[in-house]
Structure formats: C-alpha cells, structure tokens
N, C-alpha and C positions, 0 to 999 in steps of 0.2 A: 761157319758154313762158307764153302767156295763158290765162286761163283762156276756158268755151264762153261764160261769159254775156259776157265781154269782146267776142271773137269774134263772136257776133253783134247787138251793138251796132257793131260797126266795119261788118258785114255790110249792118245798116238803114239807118247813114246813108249809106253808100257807095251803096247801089244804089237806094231808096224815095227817100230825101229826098236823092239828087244834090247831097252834100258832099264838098267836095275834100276831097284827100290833105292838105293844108295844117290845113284844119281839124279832120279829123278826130286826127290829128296836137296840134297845140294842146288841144282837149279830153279825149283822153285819158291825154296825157303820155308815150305810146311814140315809141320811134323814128322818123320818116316812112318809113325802109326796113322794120321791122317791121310798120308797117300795109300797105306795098304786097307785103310775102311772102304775108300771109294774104289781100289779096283777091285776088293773082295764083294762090293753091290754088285757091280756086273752091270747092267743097260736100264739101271735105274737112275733117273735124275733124281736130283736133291728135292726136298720138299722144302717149299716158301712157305712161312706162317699167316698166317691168314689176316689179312688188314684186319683190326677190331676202331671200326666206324660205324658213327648210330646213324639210321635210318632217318631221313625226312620225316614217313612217318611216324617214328615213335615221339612220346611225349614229351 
C-alpha cells in the first residue's frame, strides 16, 4: 500500500499535468498496474488496517 502523499502525487501528474502511465510509472518506481489501480479508484483514499490492540478492559 502507498502512502496519501504518494497518492496524490500520482493523482497531480495523472490528471493537472497530463503524464502518462509510463512515466509516471518510471518516476516513481511502482508497478505500471499499481499506478493504474489508484487512478482507476478515483477520490477514494487507501484504507489503513485496523490496529489489533486489546482493551484495558478485557481480561
């Protein structure tokens, strides 16, 4: 998973400054199928998984 600020850096050049998948790809060293999953979400951020910590008060 990437982080948001990665995210939307891939989000800027993709959409503002009209850089291919190719390039954006080259610059920032991910997959070409992992940059086209994140701009084919659209204005959804990444989902964090959920800390798994026990309660004070469980037993």
């Amino acid at each position: 998973m990437i982080d948001v600020a990665t995210l939307s850096v891939i989000r800027r050049w993709a959409l503002r400054e009209q850089m291919s998948i190719r390039e954006i790809f080259r610059r920032t060293g991910l997959a070409r199928n992992t940059v086209k999953k994140y701009l084919r979400a659209g204005d959804e951020e990444p989902r964090h998984a959920k800390r798994a910590s026990s309660s004070k008060l469980d037993p």
